[in-house]
Backbone as JSON, one array per atom type, in Angstrom:
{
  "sequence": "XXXXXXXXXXXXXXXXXXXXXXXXXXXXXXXXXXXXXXXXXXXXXXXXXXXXXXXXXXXXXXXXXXXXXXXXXXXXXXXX",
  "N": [[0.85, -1.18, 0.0], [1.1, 2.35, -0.89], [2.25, 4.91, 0.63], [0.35, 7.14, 0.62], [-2.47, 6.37, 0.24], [-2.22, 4.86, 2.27], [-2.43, 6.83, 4.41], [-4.79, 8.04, 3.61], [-6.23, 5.89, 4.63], [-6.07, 5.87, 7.13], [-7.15, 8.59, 7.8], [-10.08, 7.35, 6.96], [-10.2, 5.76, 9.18], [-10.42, 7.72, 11.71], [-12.75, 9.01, 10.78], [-15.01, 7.0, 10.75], [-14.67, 7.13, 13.52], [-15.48, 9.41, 14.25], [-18.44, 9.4, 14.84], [-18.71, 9.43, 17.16], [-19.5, 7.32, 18.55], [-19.23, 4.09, 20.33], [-16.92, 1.79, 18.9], [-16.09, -2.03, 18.19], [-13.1, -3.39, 18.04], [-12.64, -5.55, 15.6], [-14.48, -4.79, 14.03], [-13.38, -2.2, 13.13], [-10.97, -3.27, 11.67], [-12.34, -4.56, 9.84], [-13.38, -2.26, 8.25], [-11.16, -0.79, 7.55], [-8.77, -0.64, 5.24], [-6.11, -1.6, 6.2], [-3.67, -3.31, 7.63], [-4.33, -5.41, 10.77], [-2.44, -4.71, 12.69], [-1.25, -2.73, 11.94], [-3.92, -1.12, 12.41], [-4.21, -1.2, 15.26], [-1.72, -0.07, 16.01], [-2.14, 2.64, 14.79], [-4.42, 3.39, 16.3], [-3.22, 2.92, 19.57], [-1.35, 5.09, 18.98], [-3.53, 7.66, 18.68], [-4.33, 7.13, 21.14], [-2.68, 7.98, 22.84], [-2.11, 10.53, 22.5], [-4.84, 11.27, 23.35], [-7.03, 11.25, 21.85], [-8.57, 8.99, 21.39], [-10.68, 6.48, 23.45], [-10.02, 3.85, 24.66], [-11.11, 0.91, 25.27], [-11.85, -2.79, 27.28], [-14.08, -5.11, 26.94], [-16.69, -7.47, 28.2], [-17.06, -8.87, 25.3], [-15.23, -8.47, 23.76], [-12.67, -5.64, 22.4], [-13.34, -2.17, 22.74], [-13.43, 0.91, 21.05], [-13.46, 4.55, 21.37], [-13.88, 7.63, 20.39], [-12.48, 10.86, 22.06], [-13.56, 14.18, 23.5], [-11.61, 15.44, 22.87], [-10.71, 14.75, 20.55], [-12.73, 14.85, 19.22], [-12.7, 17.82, 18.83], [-10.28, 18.23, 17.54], [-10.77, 16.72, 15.38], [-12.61, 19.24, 13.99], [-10.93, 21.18, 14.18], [-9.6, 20.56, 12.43], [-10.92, 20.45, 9.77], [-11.66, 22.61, 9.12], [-9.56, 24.09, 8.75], [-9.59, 23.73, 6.15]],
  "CA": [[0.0, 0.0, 0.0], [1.52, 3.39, -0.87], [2.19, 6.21, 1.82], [-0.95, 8.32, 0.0], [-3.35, 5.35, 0.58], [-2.32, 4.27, 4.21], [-3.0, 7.86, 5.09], [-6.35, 7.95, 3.74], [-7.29, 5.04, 5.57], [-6.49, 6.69, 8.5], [-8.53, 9.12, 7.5], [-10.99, 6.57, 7.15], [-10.8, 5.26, 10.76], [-10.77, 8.97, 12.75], [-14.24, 9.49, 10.25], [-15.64, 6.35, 11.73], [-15.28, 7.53, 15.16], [-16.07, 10.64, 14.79], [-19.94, 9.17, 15.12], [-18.66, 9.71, 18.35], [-20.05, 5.52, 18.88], [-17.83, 3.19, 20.82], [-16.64, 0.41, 18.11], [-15.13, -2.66, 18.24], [-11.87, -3.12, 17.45], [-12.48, -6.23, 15.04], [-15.14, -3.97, 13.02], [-12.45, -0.97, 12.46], [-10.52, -4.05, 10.96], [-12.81, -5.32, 8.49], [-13.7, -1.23, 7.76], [-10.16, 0.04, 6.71], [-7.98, -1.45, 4.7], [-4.61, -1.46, 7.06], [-3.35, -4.42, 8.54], [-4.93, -5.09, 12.52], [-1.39, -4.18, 13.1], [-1.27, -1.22, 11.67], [-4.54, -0.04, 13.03], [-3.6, -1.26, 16.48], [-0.61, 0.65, 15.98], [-2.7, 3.94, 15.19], [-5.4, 3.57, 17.88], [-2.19, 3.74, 20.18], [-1.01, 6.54, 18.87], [-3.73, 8.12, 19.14], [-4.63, 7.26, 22.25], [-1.48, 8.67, 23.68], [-2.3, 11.58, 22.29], [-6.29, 11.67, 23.99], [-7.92, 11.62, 20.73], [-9.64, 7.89, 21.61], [-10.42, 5.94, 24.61], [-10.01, 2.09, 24.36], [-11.25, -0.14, 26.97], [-12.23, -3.86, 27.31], [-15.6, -5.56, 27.46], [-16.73, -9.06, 27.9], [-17.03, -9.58, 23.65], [-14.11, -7.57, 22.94], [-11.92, -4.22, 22.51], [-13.96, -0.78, 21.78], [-12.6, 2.16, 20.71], [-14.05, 5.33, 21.0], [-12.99, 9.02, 20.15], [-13.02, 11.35, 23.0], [-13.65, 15.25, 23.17], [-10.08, 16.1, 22.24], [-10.57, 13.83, 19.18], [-13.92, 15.51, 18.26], [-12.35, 18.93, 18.56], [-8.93, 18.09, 16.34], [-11.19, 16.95, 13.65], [-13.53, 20.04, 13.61], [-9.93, 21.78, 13.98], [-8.46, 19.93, 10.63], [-11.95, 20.52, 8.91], [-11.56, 24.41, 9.52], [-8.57, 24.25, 7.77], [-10.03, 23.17, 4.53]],
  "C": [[0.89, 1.24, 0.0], [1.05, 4.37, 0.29], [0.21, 7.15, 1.67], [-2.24, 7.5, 0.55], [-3.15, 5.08, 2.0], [-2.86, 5.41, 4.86], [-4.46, 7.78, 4.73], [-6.82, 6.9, 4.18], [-7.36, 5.55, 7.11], [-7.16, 8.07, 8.8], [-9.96, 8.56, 8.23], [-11.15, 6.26, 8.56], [-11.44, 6.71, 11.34], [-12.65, 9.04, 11.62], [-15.37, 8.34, 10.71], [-15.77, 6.17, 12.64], [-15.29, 8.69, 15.02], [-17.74, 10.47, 14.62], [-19.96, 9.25, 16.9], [-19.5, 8.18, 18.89], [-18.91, 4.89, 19.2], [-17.9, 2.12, 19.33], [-15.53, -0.65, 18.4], [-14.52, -2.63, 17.01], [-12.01, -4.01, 16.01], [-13.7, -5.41, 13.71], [-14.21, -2.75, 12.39], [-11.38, -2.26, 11.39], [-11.0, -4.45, 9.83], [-13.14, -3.33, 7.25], [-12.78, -0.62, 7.46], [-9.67, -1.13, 6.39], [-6.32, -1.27, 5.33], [-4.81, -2.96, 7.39], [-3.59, -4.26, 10.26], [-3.67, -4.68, 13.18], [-1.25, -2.65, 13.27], [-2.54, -0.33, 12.63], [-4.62, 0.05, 14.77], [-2.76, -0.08, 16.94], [-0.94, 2.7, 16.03], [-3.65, 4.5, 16.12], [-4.3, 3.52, 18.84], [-1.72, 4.93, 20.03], [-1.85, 7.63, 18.86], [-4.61, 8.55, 20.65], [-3.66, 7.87, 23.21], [-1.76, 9.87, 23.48], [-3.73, 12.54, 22.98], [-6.96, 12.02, 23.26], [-9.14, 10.28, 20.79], [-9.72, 7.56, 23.25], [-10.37, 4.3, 23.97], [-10.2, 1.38, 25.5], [-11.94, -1.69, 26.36], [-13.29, -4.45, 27.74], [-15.95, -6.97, 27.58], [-16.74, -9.69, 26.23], [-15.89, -8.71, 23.11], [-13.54, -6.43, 23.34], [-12.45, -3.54, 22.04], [-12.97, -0.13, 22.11], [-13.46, 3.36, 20.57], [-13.42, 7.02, 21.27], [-13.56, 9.81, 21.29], [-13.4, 12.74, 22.2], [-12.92, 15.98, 22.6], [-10.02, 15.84, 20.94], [-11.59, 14.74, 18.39], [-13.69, 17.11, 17.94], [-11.15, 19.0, 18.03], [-9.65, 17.79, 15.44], [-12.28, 18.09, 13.02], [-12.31, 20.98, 13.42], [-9.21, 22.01, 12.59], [-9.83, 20.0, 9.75], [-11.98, 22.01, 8.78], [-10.67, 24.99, 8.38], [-8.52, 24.28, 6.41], [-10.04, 24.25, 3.76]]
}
């Protein structure tokens, strides 16, 4: 996958939580095209950052974007 493409999938994820809806993790998998590595790899990063939360439930790992998250992408939509 080229640099240009991996970014727009991460695109793609932050636009599927910004429904502001917890999701599991194994649904953001089948909904971008990254490797569960990769998007592992960016739900860390931006959870370090306080753009998601991630917690554990009896059927799995959600992910869901906090307030910081919902106000960086109204931030980077501004910009347009």
């Amino acid at each position: 996958m080229s640099r240009k493409n991996a970014l727009n999938e991460m695109d793609r994820l932050l636009e599927i939580l910004a429904d502001a809806e917890e999701h599991k993790i194994t649904e953001l998998y089948r909904r971008v095209s990254l490797t569960p590595e990769t998007i592992r790899t960016v739900i860390e990063f931006f959870k370090e950052h306080g753009l998601v939360k991630v917690y554990l439930k009896e059927d799995g790992i959600y992910v869901r974007i906090t307030g910081n998250g919902l106000e960086f992408l109204a931030l980077s939509s501004d910009k347009d």
